[in-house]
Structure formats: structure tokens, C-alpha cells
C-alpha positions in Angstrom: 0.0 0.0 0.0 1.4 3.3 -0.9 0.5 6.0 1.7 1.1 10.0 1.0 2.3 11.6 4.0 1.1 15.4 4.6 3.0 17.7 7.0 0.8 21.0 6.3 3.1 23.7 8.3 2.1 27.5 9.3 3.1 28.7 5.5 4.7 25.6 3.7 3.2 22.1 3.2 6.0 19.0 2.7 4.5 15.6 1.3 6.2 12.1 0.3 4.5 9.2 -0.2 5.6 5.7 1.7 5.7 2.4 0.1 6.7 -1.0 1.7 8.3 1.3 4.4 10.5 3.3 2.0 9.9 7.3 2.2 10.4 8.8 -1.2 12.1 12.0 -1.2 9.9 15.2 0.2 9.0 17.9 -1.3 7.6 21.3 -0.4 5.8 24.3 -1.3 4.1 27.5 0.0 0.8 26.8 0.2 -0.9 30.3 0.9 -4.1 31.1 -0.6 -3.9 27.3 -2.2 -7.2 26.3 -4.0 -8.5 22.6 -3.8 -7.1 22.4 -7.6 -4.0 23.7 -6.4 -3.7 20.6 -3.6 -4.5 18.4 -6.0 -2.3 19.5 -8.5 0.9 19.5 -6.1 0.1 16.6 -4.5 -1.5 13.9 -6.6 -0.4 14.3 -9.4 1.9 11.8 -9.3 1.6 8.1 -8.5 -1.6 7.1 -6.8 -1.9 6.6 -3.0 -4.0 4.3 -0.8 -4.3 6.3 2.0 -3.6 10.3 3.1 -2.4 11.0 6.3 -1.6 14.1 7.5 -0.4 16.2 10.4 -1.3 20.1 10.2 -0.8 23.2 12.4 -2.5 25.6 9.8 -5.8 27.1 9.6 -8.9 24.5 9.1 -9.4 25.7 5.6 -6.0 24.7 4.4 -7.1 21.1 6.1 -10.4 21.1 4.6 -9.3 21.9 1.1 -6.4 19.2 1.4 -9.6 17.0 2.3 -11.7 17.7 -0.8 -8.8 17.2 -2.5 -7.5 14.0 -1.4 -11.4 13.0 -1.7 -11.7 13.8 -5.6 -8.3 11.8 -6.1 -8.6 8.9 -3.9 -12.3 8.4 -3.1 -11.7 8.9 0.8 -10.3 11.7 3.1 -7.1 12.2 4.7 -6.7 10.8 8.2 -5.4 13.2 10.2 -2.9 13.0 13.0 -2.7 14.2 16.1 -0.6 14.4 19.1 -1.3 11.8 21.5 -0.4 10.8 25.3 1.7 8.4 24.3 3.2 7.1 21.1 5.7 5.3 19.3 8.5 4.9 23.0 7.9 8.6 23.3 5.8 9.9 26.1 4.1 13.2 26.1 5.5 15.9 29.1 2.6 18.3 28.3 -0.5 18.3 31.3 -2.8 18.3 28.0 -1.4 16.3 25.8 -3.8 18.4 22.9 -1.7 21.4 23.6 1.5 20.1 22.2 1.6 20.7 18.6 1.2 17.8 16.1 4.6 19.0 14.3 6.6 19.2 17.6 5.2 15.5 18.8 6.4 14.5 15.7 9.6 15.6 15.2 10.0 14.8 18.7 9.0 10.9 17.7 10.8 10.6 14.4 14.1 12.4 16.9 13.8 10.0 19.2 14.1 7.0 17.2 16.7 8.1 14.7 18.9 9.4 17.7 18.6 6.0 19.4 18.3 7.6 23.0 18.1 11.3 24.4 17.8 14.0 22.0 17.0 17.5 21.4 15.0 18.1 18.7 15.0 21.7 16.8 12.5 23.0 13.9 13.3 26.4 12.5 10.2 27.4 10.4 8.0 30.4 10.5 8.3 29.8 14.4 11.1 28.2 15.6 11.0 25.5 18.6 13.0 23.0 20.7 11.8 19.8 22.1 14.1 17.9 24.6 13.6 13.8 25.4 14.9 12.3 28.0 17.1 8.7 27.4 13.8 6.6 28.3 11.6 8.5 25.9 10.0 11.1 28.1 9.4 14.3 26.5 10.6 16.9 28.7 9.0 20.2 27.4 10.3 22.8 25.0 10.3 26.6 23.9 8.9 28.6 21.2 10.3 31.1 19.3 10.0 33.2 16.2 11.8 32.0 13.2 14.3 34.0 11.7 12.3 35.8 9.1 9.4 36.0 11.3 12.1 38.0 14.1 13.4 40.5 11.4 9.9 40.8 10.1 8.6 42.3 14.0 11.4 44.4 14.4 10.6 46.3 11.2 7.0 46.8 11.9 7.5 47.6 15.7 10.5 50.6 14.3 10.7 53.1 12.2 14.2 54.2 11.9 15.0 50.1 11.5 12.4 49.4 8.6 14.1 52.7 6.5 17.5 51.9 6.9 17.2 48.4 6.0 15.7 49.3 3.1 18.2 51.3 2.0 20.9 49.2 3.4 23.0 46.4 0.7 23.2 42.7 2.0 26.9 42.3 3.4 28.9 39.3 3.3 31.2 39.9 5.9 31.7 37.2 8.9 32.0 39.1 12.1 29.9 42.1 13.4 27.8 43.8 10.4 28.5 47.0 9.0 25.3 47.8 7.6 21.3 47.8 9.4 20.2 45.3 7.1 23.1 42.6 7.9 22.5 43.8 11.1 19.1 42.7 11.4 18.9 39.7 9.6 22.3 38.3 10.5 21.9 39.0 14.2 18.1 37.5 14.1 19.8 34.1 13.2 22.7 34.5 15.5 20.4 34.8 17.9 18.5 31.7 17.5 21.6 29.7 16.9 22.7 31.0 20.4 19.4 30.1 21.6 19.6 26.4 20.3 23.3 25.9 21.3 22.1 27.0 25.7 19.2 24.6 24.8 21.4 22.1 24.2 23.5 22.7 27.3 20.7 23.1 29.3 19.3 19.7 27.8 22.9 18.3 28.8 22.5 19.5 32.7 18.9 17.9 32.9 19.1 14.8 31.5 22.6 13.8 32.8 23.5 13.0 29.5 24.7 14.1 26.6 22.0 14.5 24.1 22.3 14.4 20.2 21.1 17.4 18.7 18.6 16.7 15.9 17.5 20.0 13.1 15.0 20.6 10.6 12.2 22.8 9.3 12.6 25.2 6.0 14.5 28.0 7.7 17.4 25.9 8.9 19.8 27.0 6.3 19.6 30.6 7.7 20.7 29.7 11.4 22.4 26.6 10.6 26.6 28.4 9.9 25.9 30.2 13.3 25.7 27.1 15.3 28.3 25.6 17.5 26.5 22.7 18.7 27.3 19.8 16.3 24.0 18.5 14.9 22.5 16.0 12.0 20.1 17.7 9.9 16.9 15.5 9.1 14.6 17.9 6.6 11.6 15.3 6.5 11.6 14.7 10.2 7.9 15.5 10.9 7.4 13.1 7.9 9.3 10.2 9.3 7.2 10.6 12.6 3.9 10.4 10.8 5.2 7.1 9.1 5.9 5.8 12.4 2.6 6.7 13.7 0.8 5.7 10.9 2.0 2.5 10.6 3.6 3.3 6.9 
């Protein structure tokens, strides 16, 4: 049976389809103001699929047209995922399990099993987050951030002076301190989450008594990812690979 796998983020939507337990390669798009032709068109245009099974922290429109879509394709709906008390080895740290998002139990799953033991798992997207599990699968909470562009985007609307002079500013290239707004800005926005990732992962160190392996995906990674010093493995389909694992694909 060949399953298509749905990750349907804040303002991208990955997809690969799982046969016989093999993940073909994701893909991705922006998905913003997507039609039910436009779902179809992306997604199922190529070979068939058995079942749909997605995972989604968007609005319920992006999920519903996804649904109508998968329906005039397949002849059934998606099954959506959602996060759960207890799944897969990993168990849930929330109080309400509900209020961890689908994309963070995920990841957090799919981290857990390719790191073999305690992890910290880190998605830089439109937000940015950090999950930590403990050696014996317990997930023990996480933060949220904004993502890099999401962090340059509030510091031009919430300034004036900022937003004029990093329009007018060039992009730089240099490797230390920036000599222009604009570098200044950007550059320092990812600095700042790498920094943020990198005490995570000390902090993650001090709690768990152990040294964890430091796990990184989600679309905006290549910004942050040359201002880390942490050594990490970059998965890009992680939340993927945990919706295999919980769908059974």
C-alpha cells in the first residue's frame, strides 16, 4: 500500500509518499491562498496513493481543502494525525497532551528514534521550537520562538528608523559584526536563534545527565544553521518520518 504523508506547516506544506516502508524524497511548497485544484495539482499528481495521512498546524481551511482534494483523487479523506499521550516509545511531558503541537510530537517521535536515545529536537520554520527527550523517551517540554524571518519581520514593523535603513541598506557578506542595518538585522536575528539552540542544548545536557544528540529541521534551517556551534545531524523530512511511524507506513 502506498501512503502520502502530509506535513501542512504554518506557510509551507511538505509531502512524500511511503511504500513498503520506504519514504520517497519530500518535497515542499508555499501553500498560501492554495485552491482545492492547487492541492490536487501538487500533491496527486503523481503516482496514486492508498491512503492520506496528514499532520497540520495551519488554519482549518488549508485542512479542509487538502480533504476535498484528497477525496476527488482517492475516493476517501485524509486521516489526520494528532498528538497523542503516548506514542511510538515517546511519552508526552505536556498536562494536555492536545496542547502540544502535532509538528513538535512528531519531530520529537521521528528524533527520538533516529537518535537511538536522548535527543534535542530543533525546527526552524516560520516559528522556531526545541523539544528535549529524556534517554527513556519522556518528552521533557520545549520553547517557542520566532523564526528568523518572522524575528526581522517584527522588528521592522515595531520601528521606524529600522524598517528605513534596512531598506536602503545592501546585503553584506562579511563574517564578524555587520557593518550595515540590514546585515545587522537579519544576521543578528539568526545569530540569535543559533545561540538560543546551542544553551538549549547545554541546558538539555544538565537535565538529563547525559549528553544529548542534537537533531534540526524545518525550511528556515539554512539561515541559522553556519551560526551554530553545537554539532547537529540535519533530518529535513523529520515530521514526515514521525507520521510514518505513527501511521503505521
Amino acid at each position: 500500500m502506498t501512503v502520502l504523508l502530509v506535513d501542512v506547516g504554518n506557510s509551507r506544506v511538505k509531502w512524500a509518499r511511503c511504500a513498503r516502508g520506504v519514504l520517497d524524497a519530500q518535497q515542499a511548497a508555499d501553500h498560501a491562498a492554495w485552491t482545492v485544484n492547487d492541492w490536487r495539482a501538487a500533491l496527486f499528481a503523481g503516482a496514486a496513493a492508498e491512503r492520506v495521512v496528514a499532520a497540520s498546524v495551519a488554519g482549518g481551511a488549508s485542512l479542509a481543502a487538502l480533504d476535498e482534494a484528497a477525496r476527488a483523487a482517492t475516493g476517501r479523506g485524509i486521516e489526520r494525525i494528532t498528538t497523542q499521550r503516548e506514542a511510538a516509545g515517546v511519552v508526552n511531558g505536556y498536562a494536555d497532551p492536545g496542547l502540544l503541537g502535532a509538528d513538535r510530537w512528531l519531530a520529537a517521535i521521528a528524533a527520538y528514534r533516529h537518535a537511538g536515545g536522548a535527543c534535542v529536537v530543533a525546527d526552524i520554520g516560520t516559528a522556531a521550537t526545541v523539544d528535549v527527550v529524556a534517554a527513556d523517551g519522556r518528552h521533557r517540554g520545549g520553547y517557542i520562538v520566532p523564526g528568523p524571518r518572522l524575528m526581522v519581520a517584527s522588528l521592522l514593523h515595531g520601528t521606524s528608523d529600522l524598517a528605513s535603513f534596512h531598506a536602503t541598506s545592501p546585503p553584506g557578506a562579511g563574517p564578524a559584526f555587520a557593518d550595515n542595518t540590514r546585515d545587522a538585522i537579519e544576521r543578528g536575528c539568526r545569530l540569535a536563534l543559533a545561540a538560543w539552540v546551542d544553551r538549549c542544548v547545554a541546558d538539555a545536557g544538565k537535565l538529563l545527565g547525559t549528553a544529548p544528540r542534537l537533531v534540526l529541521t524545518g525550511g528556515a534551517l539554512p539561515e541559522v544553521r553556519p551560526y551554530l556551534e553545537a554539532r547537529g545531524e540535519d533530518v529535513p523530512d523529520l515530521v514526515l518520518r514521525g507520521l510514518a511511524v505513527v501511521a503505521g507506513a
